[in-house]
KOLVEXLO-96523 format. One record per atom (N, C-alpha, C): atom name; residue number from 1; x, y, z. Coordinates in steps of 0.2 Angstrom, whole numbers, plus 5000, padded with zeros to 4 digits. Each point is the difference from the previous one (the first is absolute). Layout:
BEGIN
+------+-----+------+------+------+
: site : pos :   c1 :   c2 :   c3 :
+------+-----+------+------+------+
:   CA : NUM :    X :    Y :    Z :
...
+------+-----+------+------+------+
//
This chain:
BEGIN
+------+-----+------+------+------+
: site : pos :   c1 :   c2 :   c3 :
+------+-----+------+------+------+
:    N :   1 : 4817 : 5013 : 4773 :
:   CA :   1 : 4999 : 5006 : 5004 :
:    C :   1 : 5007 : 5003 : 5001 :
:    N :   2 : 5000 : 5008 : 5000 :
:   CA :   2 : 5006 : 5001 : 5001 :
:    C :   2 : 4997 : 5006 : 5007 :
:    N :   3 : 5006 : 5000 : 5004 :
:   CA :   3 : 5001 : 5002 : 5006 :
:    C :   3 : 5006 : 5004 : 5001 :
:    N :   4 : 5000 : 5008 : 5002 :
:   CA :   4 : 5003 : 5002 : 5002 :
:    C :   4 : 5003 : 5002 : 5008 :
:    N :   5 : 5007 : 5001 : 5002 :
:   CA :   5 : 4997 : 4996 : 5007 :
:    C :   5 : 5007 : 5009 : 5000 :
:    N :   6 : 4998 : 5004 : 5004 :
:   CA :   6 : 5007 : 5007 : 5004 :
:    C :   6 : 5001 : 4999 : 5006 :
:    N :   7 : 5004 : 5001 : 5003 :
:   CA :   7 : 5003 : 4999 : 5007 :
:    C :   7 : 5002 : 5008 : 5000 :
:    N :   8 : 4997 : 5002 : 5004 :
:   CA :   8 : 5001 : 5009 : 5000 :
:    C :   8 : 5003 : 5002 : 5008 :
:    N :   9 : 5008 : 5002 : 4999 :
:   CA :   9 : 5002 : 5003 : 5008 :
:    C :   9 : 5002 : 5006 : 5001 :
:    N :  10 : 4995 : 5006 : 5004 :
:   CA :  10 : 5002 : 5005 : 5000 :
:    C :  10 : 5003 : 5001 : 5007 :
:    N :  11 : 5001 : 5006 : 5003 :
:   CA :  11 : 5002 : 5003 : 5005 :
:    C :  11 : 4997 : 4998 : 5008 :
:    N :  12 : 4994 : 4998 : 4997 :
:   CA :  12 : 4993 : 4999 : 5004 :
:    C :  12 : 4998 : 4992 : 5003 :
:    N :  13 : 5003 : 4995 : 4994 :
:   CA :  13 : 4997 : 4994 : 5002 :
:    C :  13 : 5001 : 4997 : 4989 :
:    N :  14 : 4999 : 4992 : 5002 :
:   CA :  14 : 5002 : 4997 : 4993 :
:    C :  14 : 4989 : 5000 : 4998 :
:    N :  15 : 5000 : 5000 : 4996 :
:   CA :  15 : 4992 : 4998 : 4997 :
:    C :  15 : 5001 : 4998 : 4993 :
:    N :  16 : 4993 : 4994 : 4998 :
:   CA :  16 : 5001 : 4993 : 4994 :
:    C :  16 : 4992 : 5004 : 4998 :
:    N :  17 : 5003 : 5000 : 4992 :
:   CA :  17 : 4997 : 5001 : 4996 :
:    C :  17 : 4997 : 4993 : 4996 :
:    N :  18 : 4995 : 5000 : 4998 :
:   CA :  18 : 4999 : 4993 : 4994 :
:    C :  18 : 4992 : 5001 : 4997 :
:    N :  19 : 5003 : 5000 : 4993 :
:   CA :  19 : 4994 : 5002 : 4996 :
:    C :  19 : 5002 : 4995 : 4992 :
:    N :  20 : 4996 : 5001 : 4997 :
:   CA :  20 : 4997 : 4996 : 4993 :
:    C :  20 : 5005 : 5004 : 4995 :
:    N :  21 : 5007 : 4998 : 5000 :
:   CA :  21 : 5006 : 5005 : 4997 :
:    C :  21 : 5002 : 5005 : 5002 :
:    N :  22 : 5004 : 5001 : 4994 :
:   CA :  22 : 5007 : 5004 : 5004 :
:    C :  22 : 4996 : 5009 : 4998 :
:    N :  23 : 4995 : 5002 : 4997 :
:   CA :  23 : 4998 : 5007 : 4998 :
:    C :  23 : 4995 : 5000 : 5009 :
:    N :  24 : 4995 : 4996 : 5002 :
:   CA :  24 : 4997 : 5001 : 5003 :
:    C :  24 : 5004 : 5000 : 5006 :
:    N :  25 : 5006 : 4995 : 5001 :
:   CA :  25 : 5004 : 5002 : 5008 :
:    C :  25 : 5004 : 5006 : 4999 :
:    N :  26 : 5001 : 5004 : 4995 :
:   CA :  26 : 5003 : 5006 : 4997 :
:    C :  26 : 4995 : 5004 : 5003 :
:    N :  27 : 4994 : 5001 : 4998 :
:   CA :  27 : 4995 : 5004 : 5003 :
:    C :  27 : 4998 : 5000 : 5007 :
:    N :  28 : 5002 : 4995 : 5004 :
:   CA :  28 : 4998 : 5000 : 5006 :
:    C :  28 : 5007 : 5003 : 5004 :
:    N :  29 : 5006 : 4999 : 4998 :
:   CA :  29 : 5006 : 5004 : 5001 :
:    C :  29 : 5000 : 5007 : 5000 :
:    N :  30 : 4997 : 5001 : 4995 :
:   CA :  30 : 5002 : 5008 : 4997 :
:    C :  30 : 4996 : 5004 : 5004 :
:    N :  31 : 4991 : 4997 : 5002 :
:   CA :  31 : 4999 : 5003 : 5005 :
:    C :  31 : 5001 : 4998 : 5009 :
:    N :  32 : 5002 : 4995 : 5000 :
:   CA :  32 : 5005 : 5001 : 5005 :
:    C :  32 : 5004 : 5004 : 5001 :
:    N :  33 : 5005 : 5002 : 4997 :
:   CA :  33 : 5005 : 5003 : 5002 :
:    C :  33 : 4998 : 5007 : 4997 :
:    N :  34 : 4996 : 5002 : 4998 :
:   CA :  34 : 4997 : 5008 : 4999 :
:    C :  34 : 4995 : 5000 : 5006 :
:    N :  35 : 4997 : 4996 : 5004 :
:   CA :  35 : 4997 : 5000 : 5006 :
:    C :  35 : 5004 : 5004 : 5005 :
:    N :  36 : 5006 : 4994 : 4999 :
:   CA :  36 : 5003 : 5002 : 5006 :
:    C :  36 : 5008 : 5003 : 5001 :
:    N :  37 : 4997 : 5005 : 4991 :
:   CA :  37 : 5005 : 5007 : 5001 :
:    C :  37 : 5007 : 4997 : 4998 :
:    N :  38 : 5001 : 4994 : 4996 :
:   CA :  38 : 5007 : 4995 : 5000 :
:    C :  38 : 5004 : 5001 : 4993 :
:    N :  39 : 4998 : 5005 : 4998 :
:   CA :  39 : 5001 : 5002 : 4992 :
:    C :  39 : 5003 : 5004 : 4999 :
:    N :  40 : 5000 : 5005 : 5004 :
:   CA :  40 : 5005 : 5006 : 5001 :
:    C :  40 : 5007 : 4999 : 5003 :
:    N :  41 : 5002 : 5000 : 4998 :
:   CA :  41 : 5008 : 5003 : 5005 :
:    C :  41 : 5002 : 4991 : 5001 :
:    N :  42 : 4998 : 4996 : 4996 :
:   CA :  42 : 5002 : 4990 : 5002 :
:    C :  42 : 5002 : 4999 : 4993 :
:    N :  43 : 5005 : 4996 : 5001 :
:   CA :  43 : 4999 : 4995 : 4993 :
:    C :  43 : 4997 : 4993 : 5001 :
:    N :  44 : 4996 : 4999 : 4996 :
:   CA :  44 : 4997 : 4994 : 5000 :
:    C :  44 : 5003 : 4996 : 4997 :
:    N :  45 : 5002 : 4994 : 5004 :
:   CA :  45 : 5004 : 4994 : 4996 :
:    C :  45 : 4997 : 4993 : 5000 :
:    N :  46 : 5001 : 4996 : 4992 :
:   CA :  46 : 4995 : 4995 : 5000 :
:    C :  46 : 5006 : 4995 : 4999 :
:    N :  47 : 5001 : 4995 : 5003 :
:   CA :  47 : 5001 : 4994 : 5000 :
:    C :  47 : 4997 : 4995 : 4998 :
:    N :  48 : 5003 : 4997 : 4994 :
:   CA :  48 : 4994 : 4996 : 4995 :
:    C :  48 : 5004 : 4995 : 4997 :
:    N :  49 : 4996 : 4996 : 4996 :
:   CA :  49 : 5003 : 4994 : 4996 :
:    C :  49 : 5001 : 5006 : 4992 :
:    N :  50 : 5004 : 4994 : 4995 :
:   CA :  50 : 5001 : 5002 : 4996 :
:    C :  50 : 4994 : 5002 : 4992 :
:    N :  51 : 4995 : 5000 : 5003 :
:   CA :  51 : 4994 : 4999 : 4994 :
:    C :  51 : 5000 : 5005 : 4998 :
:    N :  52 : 5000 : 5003 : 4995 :
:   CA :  52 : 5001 : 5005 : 4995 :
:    C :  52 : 4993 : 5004 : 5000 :
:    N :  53 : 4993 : 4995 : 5002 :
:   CA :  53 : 4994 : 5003 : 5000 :
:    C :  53 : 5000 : 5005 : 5005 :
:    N :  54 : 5003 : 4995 : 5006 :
:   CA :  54 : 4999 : 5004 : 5007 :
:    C :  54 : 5003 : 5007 : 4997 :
:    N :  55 : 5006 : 4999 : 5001 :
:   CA :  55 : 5006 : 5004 : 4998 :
:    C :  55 : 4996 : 5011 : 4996 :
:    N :  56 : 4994 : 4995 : 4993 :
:   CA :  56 : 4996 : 5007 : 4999 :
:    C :  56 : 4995 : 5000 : 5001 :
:    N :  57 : 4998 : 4997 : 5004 :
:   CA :  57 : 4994 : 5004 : 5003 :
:    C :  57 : 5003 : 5005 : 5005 :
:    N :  58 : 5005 : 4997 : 5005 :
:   CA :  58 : 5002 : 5003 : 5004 :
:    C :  58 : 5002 : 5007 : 4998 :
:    N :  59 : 5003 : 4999 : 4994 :
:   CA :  59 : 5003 : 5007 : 4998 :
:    C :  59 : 4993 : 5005 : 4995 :
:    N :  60 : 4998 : 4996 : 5000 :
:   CA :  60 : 4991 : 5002 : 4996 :
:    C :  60 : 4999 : 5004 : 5005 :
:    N :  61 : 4997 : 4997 : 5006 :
:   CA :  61 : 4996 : 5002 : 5004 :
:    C :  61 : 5003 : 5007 : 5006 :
:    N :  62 : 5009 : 4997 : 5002 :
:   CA :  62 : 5000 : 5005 : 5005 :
:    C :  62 : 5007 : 5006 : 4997 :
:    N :  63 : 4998 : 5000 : 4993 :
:   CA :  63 : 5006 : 5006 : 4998 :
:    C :  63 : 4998 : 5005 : 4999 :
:    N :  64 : 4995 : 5003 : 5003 :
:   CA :  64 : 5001 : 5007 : 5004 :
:    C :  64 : 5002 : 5001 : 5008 :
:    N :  65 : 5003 : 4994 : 5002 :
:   CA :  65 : 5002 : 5000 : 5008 :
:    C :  65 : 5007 : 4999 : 5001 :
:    N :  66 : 5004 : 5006 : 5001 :
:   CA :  66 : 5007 : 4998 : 5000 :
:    C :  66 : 5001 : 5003 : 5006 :
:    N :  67 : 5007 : 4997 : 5002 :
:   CA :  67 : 5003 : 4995 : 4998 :
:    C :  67 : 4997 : 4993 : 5000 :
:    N :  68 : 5001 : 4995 : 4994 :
:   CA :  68 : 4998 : 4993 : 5002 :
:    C :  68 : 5007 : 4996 : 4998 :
:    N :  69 : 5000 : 4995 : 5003 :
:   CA :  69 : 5006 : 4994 : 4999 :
:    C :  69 : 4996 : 4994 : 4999 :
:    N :  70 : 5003 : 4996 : 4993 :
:   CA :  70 : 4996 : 4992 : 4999 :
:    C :  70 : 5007 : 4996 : 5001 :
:    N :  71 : 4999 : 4997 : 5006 :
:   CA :  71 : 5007 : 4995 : 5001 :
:    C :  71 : 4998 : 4992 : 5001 :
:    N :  72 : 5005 : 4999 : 4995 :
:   CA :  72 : 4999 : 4992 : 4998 :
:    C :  72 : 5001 : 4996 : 5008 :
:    N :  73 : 4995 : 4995 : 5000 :
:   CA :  73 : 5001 : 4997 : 5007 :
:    C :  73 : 5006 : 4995 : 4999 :
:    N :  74 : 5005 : 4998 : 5005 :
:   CA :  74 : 5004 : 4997 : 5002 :
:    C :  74 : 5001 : 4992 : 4997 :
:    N :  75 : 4993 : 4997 : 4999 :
:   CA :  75 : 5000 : 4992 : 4995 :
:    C :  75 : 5001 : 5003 : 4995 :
:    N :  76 : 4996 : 5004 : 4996 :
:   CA :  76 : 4998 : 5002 : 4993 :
:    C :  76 : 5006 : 5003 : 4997 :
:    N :  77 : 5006 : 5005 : 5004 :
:   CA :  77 : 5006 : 5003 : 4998 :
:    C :  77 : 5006 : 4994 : 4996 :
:    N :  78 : 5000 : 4994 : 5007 :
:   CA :  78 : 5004 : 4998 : 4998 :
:    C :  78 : 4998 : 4995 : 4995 :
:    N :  79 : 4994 : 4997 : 4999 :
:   CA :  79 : 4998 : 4997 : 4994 :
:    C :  79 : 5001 : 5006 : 4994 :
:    N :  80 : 4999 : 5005 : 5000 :
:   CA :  80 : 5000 : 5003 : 4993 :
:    C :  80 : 5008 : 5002 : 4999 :
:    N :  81 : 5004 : 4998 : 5006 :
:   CA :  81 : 5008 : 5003 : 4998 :
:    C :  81 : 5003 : 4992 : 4996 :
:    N :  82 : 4995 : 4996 : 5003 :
:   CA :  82 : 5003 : 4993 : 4996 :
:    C :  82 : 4998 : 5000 : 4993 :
:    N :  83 : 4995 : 5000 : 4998 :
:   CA :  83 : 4998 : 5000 : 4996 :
:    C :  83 : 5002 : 5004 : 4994 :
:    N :  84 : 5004 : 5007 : 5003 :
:   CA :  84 : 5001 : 5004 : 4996 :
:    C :  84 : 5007 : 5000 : 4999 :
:    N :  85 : 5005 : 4996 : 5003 :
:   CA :  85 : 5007 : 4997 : 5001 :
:    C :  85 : 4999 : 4994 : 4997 :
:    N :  86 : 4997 : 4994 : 4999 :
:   CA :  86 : 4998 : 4996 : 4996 :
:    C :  86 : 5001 : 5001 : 4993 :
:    N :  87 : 4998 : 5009 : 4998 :
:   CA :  87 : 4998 : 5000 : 4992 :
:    C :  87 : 5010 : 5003 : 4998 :
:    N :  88 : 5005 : 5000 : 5004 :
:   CA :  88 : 5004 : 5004 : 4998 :
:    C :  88 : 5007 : 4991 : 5006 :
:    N :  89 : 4999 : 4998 : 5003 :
:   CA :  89 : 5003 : 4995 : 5002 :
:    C :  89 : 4999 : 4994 : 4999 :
:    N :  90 : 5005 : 4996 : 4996 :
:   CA :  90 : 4998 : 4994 : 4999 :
:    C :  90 : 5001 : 4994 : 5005 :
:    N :  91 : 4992 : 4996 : 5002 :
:   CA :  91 : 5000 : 4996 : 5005 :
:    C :  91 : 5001 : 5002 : 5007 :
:    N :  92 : 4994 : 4997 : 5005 :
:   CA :  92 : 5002 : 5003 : 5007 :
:    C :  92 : 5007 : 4997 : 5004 :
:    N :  93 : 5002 : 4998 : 4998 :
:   CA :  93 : 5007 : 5000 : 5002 :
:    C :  93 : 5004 : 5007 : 5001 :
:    N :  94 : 5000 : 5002 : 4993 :
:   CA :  94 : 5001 : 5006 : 5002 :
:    C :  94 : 4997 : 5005 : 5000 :
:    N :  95 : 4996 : 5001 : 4999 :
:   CA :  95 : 4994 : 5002 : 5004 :
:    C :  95 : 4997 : 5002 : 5006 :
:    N :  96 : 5001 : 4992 : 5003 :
:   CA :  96 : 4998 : 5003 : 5008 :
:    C :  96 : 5007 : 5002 : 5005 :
:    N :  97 : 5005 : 5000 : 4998 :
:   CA :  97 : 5004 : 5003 : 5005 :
:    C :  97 : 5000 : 5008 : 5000 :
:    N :  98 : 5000 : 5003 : 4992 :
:   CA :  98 : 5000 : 5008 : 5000 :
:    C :  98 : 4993 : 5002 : 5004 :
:    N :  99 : 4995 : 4995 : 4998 :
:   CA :  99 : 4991 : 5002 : 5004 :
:    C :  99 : 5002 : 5000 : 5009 :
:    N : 100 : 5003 : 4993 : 5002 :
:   CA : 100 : 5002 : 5001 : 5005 :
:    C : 100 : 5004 : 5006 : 5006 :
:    N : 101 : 5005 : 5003 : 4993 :
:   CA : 101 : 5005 : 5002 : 5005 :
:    C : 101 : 4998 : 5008 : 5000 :
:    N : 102 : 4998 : 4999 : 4996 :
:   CA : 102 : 4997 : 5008 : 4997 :
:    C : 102 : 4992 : 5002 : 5005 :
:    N : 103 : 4999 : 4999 : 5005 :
:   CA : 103 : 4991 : 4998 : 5004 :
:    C : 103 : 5001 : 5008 : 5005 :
:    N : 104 : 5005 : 5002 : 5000 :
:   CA : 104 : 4999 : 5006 : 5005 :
:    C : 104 : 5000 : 5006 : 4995 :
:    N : 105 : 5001 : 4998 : 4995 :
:   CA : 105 : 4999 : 5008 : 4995 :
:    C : 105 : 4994 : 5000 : 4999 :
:    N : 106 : 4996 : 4994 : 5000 :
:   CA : 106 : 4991 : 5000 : 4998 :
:    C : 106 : 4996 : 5003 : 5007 :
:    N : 107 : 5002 : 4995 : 5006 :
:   CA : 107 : 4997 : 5004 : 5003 :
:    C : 107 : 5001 : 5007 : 5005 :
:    N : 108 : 5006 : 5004 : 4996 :
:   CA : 108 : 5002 : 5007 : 5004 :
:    C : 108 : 4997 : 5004 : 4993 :
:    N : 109 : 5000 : 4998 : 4994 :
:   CA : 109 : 5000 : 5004 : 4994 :
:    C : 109 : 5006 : 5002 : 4999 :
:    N : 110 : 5003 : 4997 : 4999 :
:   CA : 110 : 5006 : 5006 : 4999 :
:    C : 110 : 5001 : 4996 : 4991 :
:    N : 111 : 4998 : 5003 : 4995 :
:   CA : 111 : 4998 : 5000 : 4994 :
:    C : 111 : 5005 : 5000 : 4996 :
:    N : 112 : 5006 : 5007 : 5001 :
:   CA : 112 : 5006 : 5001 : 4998 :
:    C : 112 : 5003 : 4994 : 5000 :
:    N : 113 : 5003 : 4997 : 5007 :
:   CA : 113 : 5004 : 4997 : 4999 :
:    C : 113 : 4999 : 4993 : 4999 :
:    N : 114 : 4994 : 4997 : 4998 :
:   CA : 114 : 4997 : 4995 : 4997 :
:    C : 114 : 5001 : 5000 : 4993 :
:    N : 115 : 4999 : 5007 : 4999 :
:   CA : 115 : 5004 : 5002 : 4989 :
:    C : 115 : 5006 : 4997 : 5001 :
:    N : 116 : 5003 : 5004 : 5006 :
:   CA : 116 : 5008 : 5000 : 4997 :
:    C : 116 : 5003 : 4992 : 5000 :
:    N : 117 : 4998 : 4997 : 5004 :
:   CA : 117 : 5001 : 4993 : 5004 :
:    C : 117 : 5000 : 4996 : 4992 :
:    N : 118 : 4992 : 5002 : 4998 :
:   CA : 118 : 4998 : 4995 : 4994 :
:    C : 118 : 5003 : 5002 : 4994 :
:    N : 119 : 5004 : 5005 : 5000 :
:   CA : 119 : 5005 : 5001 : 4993 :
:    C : 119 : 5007 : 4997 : 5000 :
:    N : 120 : 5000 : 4998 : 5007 :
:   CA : 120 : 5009 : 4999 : 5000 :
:    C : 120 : 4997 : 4993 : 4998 :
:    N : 121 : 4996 : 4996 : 4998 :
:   CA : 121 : 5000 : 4992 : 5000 :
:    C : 121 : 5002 : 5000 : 4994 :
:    N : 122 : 4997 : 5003 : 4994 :
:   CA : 122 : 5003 : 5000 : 4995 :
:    C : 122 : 4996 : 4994 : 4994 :
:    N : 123 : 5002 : 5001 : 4994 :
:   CA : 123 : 4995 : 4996 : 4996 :
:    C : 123 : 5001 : 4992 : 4999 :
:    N : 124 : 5007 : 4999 : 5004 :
:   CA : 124 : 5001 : 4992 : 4999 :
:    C : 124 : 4996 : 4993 : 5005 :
:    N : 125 : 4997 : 5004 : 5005 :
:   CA : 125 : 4995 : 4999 : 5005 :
:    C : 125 : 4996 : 4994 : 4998 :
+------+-----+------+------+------+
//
């Protein structure tokens, strides 16, 4: 059985979405938020794991409605920054201190200076 479950917070109050996948609570959203006039002049922002399916349907389904933002949630960010520091750093030794020290660039965005930070380590790493 798969289960989709959306936690929806607009202006007005929070409402839970739960249907048989992630196309169906898509369709229950879309007309939510066209019910209630939330599509104009809003960006809709999804906070999500990192599952690549969700990821297109979401973009399947709501890309004619912009602005949208698909933001990694807060477990799934910092698993995927280990993960992907793992393919370029040898051993969490040294690993987990730049994952460590580095945790406010992930969760501000600040993109840039997370390039620039990871260039100064240099290939001996």
């Amino acid at each position: 059985m798969h289960n989709t479950v959306a936690h929806v917070q607009t202006p007005d109050g929070q409402y839970i979405f739960n249907g048989h996948g992630t196309v169906t609570v898509l369709r229950f959203l879309i007309a939510f938020l066209s019910y209630h006039d939330l599509l104009r002049d809003h960006c809709v922002q999804f906070f999500v794991d990192g599952a690549r399916s969700l990821h297109a349907d979401m973009l399947a389904h709501m890309h004619g409605f912009r602005p949208m933002r698909i933001i990694l949630d807060g477990y799934h960010l910092h698993e995927k920054c280990k993960v992907e520091l793992s393919l370029v750093l040898r051993g969490k030794t040294v690993r987990n201190p730049v994952l460590a020290g580095r945790m406010p660039w992930r969760w501000f965005g600040s993109v840039d200076a997370a390039i620039a930070y990871l260039r100064t380590l240099g290939p001996t790493r």
